[in-house]
Backbone as ProteinMPNN parsed JSONL, in Angstrom:
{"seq_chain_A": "XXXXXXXXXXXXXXXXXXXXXXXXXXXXXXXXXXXXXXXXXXXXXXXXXXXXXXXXXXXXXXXXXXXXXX", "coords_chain_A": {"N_chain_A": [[101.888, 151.92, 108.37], [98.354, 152.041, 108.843], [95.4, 151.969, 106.733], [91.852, 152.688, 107.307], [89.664, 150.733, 105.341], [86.862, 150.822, 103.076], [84.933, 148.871, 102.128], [82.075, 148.307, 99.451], [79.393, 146.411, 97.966], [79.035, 147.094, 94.631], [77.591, 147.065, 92.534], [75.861, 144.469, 90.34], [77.514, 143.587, 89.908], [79.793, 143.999, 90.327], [82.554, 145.497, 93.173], [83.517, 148.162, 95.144], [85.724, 150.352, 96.823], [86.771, 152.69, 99.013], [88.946, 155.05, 100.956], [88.572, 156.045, 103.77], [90.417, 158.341, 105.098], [91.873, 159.346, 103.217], [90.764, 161.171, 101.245], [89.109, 160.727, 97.9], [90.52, 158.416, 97.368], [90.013, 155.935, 95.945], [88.493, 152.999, 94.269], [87.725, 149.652, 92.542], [86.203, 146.282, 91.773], [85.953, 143.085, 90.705], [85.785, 141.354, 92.484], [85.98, 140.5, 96.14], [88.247, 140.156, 96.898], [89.621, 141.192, 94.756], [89.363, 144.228, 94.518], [90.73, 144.368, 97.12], [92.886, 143.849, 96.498], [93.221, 146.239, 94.567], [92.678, 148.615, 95.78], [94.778, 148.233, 97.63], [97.034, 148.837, 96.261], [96.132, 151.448, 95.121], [96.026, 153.141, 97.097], [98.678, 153.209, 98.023], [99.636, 154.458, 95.155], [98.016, 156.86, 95.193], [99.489, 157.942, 97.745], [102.405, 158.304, 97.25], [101.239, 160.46, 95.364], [100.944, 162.674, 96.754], [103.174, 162.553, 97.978], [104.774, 163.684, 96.474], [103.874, 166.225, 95.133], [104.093, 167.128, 97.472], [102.438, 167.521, 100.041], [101.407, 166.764, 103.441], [101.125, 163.984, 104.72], [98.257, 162.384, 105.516], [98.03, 161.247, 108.904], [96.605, 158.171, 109.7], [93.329, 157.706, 111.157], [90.559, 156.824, 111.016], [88.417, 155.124, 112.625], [87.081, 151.63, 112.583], [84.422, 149.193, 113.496], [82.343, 146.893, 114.408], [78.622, 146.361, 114.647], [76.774, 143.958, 116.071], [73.546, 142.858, 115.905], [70.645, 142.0, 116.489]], "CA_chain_A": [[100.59, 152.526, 108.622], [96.961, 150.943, 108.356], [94.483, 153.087, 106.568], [90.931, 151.757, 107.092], [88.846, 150.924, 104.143], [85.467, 150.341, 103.189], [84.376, 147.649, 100.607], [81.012, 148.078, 98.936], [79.171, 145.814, 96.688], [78.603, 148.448, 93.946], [76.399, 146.661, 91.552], [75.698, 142.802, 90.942], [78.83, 142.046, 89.385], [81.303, 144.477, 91.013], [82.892, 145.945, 94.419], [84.044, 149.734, 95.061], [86.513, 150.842, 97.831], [87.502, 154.159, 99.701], [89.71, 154.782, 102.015], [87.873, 157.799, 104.176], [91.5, 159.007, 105.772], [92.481, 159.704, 102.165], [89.776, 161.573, 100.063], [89.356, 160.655, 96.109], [91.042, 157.126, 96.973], [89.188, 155.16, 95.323], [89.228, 151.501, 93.29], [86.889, 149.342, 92.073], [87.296, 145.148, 91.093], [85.153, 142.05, 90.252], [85.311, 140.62, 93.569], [86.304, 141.404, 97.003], [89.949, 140.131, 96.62], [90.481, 141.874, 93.284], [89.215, 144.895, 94.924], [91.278, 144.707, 97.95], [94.522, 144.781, 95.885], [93.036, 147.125, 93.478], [92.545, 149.529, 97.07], [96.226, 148.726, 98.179], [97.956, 150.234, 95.108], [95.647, 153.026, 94.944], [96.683, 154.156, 98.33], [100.595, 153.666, 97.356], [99.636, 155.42, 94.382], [98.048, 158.03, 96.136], [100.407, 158.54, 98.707], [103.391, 158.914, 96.235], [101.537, 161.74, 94.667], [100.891, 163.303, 98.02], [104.633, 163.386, 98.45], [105.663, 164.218, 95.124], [102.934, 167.524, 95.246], [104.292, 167.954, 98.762], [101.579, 167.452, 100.965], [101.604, 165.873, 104.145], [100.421, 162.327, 104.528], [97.525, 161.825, 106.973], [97.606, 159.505, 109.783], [95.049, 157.033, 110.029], [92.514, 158.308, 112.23], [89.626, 156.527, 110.935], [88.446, 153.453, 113.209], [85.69, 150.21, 112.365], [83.762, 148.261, 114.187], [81.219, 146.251, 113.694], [77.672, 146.238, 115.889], [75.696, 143.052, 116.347], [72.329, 143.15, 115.687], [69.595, 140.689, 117.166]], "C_chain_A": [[99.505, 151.628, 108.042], [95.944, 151.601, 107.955], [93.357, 151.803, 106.602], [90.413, 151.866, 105.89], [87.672, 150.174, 103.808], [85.387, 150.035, 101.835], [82.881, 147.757, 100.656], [80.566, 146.932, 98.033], [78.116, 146.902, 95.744], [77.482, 148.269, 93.193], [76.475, 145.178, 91.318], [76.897, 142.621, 90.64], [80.01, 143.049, 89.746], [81.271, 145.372, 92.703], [83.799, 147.252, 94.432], [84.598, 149.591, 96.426], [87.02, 152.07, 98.085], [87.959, 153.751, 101.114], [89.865, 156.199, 102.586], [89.244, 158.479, 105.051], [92.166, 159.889, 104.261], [91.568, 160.85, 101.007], [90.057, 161.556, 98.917], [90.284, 159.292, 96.55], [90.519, 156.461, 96.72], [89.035, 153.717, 94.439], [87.829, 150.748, 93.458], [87.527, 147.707, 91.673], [85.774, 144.292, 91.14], [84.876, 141.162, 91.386], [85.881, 141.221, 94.737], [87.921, 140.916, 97.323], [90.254, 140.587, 95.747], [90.18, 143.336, 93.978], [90.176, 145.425, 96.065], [92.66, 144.838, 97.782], [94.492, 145.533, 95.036], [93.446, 148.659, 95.074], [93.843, 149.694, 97.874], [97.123, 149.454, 97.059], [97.451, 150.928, 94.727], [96.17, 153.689, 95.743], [98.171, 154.139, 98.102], [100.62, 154.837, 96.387], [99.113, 156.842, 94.65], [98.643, 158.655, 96.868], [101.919, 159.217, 98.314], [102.89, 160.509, 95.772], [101.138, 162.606, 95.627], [102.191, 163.707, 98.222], [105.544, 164.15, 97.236], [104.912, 165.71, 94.895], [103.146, 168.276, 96.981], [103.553, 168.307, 99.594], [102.126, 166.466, 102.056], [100.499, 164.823, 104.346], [99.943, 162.219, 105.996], [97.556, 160.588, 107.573], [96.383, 158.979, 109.746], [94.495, 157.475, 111.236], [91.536, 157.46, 112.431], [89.33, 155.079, 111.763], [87.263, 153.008, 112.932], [85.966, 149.693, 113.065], [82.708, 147.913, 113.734], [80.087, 146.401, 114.706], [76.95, 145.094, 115.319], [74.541, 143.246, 116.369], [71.162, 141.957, 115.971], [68.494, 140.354, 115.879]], "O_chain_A": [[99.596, 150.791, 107.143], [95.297, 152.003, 108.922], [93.51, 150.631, 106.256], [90.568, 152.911, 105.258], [87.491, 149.022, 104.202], [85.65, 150.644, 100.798], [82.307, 147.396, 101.683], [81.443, 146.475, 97.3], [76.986, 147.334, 95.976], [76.544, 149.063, 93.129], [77.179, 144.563, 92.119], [77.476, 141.597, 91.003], [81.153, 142.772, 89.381], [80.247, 145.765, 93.261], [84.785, 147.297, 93.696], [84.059, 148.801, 97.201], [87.797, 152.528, 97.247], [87.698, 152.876, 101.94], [90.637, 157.113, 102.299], [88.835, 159.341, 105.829], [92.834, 160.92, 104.345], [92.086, 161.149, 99.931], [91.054, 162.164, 98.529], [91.051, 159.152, 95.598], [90.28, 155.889, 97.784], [90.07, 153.627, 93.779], [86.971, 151.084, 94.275], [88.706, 147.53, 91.364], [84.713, 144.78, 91.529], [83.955, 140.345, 91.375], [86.312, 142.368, 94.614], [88.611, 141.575, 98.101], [91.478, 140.547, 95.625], [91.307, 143.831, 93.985], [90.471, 146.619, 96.114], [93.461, 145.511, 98.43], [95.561, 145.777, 94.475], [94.419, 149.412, 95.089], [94.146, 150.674, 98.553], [97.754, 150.505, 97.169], [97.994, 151.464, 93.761], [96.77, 154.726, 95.46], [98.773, 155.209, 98.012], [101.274, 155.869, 96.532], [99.754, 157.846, 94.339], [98.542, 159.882, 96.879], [102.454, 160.212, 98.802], [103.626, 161.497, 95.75], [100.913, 163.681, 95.071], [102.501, 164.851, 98.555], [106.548, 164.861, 97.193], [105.692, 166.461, 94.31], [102.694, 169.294, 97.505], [103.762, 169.411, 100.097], [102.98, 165.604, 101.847], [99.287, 164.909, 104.147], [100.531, 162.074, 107.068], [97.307, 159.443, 107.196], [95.281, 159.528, 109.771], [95.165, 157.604, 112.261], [91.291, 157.106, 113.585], [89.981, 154.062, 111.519], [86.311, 153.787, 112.977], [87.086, 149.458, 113.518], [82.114, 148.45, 112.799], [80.539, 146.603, 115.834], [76.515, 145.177, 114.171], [74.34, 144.176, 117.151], [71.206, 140.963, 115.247], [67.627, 139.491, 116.017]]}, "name": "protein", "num_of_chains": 1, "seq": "XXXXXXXXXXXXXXXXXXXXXXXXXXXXXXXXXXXXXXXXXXXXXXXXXXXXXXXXXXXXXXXXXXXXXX"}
């Protein structure tokens, strides 16, 4: 599965991530590669305690794109 996820730049010197299929997934890092493996083992870690609390694990719904702008 591919959850989408959205990279912010949070403040000058760091980058925040959610991952809107998941609510409360969340992660945070110093750049946008420390961020983007901070954002993959949140969602592992998230998803574990989804199955360990016995919920079911949403599909990816969410889709990006980008729009061009003149």
């Amino acid at each position: 599965m591919q959850y989408a996820v959205v990279i912010e730049h949070a403040e000058e010197t760091n980058y925040s991530a959610y991952v809107p299929d998941l609510p409360g997934c969340i992660s945070t890092g110093d750049s946008v590669e420390e961020v983007r493996q901070n954002i993959q083992e949140a969602i592992l870690f998230h998803l574990r305690g989804m199955q360990e609390d016995g919920e079911t694990i949403p599909a990816p719904t969410t889709q990006v794109a980008y729009a061009d702008v003149a």
